[in-house]
Phi, psi and omega in degrees: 000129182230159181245157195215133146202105212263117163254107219243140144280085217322302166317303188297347193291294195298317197280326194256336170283305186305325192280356184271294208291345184288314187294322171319292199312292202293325176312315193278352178269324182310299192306343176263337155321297200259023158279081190303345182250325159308340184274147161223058159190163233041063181278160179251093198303283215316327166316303170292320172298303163294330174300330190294292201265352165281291128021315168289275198333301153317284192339286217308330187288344195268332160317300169297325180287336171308275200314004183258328200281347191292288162007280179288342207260341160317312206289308166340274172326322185258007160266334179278324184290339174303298214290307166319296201301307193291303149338334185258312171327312188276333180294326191305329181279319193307305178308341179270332171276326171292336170284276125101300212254320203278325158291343169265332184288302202228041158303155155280000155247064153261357173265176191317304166289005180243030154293358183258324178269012204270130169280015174247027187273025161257316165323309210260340170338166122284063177031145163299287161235169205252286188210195192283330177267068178268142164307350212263335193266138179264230192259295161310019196282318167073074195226327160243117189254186176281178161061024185278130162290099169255027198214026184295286183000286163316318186257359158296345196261313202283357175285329189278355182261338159307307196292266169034290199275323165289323158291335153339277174335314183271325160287329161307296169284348120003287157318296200290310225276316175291331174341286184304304176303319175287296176301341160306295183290344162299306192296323177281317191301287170330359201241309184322300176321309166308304217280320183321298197285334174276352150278356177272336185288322188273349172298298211300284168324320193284297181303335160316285167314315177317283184313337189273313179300312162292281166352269186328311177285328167328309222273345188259332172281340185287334171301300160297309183323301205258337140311320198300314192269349164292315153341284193305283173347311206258004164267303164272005143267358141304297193304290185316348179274308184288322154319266175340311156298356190255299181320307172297321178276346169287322194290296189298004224273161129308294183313332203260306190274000188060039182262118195321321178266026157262330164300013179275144181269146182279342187275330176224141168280350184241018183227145177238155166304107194306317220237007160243002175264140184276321207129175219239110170322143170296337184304325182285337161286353174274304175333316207285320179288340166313300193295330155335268194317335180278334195268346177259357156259013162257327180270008158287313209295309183318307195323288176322294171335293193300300180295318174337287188342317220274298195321290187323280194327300185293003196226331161311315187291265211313320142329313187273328179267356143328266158341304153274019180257272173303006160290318196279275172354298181276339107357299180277356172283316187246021158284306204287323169315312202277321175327290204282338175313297178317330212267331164316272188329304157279354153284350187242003136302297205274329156304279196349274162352315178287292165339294190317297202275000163271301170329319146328287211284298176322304188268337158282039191233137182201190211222141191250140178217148181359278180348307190301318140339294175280329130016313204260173175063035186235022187195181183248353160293000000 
């Protein structure tokens, strides 16, 4: 069994929060010190430069490869669009021989039936009669009446050679009239033609002023043009003058040289301007690593201080429990003395006890006799 029991101080309280908060500060500067995607000084360019051309290298492979499936998958297409194209082709013949077929073959009137269905089958008839002596005719044909056209024919032909002769007619003056008509339009076109070349002649003058006119403004533009550009030249051999002055005062900057006293805060002496200090002078840097070494042979010296402490503290603990460890011993040696003291004692009250209660049971113990008896019954209450 061990005991702990910590007497702590306010100083040792305060000595143990800085040291706690000093090892905190150092952890967290070690993960951002060896933390390669976090830090932003010490890079490794060649690492980078190589992922940067493993990374160009995947693309450019992923590019080609793209472009041969964009390829192969054209070359697809234009073999399924051939393939197509040949399919309609061959259907289109197969449909040009059935219609083919179907027009030399299966006309309708090539069928059985189609003297029944034909609509010329009147057209094509023979006339009941041709004329009055047709053979054709009986006693009973009942086919020449009076008042009969039997000379319509005849007189249908010389009516279409009358119209004939009259549509002739109607094309002849037809004719002297375009005749006529053209030559109206030939004199206007000639009147047109004058007026056509006296507006081009005045056009031809107009475009003339014109052009004279374009010139003068060519000639004005070519003039600005080359002020303009002259502007420019003496602008830009201003600006390139004023870079270089820029170039130069940067270069020459506190900042570009890095002069330590200009990172000093004017206000503390002991604070430096953050986004101007460069890093540490070597003289500062000798301090900084002196005082390193001292806070680390003060957190040794602490270090050692403790465990003695934690030893002292454990060797107290073992002494203290040590101790109560033989309290409790004697303590149960002499509950147990008082024990057998009890028990002595109460064996010999119960002897006692015993004695009593036999003495007892003798003297109230007696024999009932006659006397006792006769007492009762000697009156009538």
């Amino acid at each position: 069994m061990t005991l702990k029991i910590g007497i702590c101080t306010k100083q040792d309280l305060d000595d143990a929060m800085k040291l706690q908060k000093r090892e905190q500060y150092e952890d967290e500067r070690k993960r951002r010190i060896f933390n390669a995607k976090q830090r932003l000084y010490g890079l490794d360019l060649e690492t980078l430069d190589k992922q940067i051309l493993e990374k160009k290298k995947q693309r450019t492979a992923q590019e080609e490869c793209d472009k041969k499936f964009e390829e192969q998958e054209q070359l697809q297409k234009r073999l399924i669009s051939a393939q197509e194209k040949e399919l309609e082709k061959k259907q289109r013949m197969v449909d040009s021989d059935l219609n083919y077929y179907r027009c030399r073959y299966q006309r309708k009137e090539q069928r059985r039936e189609f003297d029944l269905n034909d609509p010329d089958f009147l057209k094509k008839a023979r006339p009941t009669r041709v004329a009055d002596n047709d053979i054709a005719l009986g006693v009973s044909s009942a086919q020449i009446f009076q008042g009969e056209d039997l000379y319509n024919t005849e007189r249908k032909v010389r009516q279409r050679e009358q119209q004939r002769a009259w549509l002739d007619q109607q094309v002849q003056e037809r004719k002297r009239a375009e005749e006529a008509r053209k030559q109206a339009d030939n004199l206007l076109m000639e009147n047109v033609g004058c007026r056509d070349q006296h507006l081009q002649e005045m056009a031809k003058s107009d475009h003339q002023m014109r052009n004279q006119v374009i010139q003068r403004v060519r000639q004005f533009n070519i003039n600005m043009a080359k002020q303009k550009q002259m502007d420019r030249e003496r602008e830009k051999r201003e600006k390139y003058e004023d870079d270089m002055a820029e170039i130069y005062n940067m270069l020459s900057s506190d900042m570009l040289t890095e002069n330590p006293d200009v990172a000093q805060s004017r206000t503390d002496p002991n604070k430096k301007i953050a986004f101007m200090y460069r890093g540490m002078t070597p003289e500062e840097l000798r301090v900084f690593r002196l005082g390193q070494e001292q806070q680390l042979r003060l957190a040794t010296q602490r270090k050692t201080e403790a465990q003695m402490m934690d030893k002292q503290w454990e060797q107290y603990a073992i002494n203290m429990d040590r101790t109560l460890v033989l309290h409790q011993i004697e303590d149960d040696r002499r509950r147990k003395a008082e024990f057998d003291e009890l028990m002595r004692a109460n064996s010999k009250l119960a002897v006692e006890q015993d004695k009593q209660r036999k003495e007892a049971l003798v003297a109230l113990s007696n024999a009932v006799s006659d006397d006792f008896y006769d007492q009762f019954n000697k009156n009538s209450r």
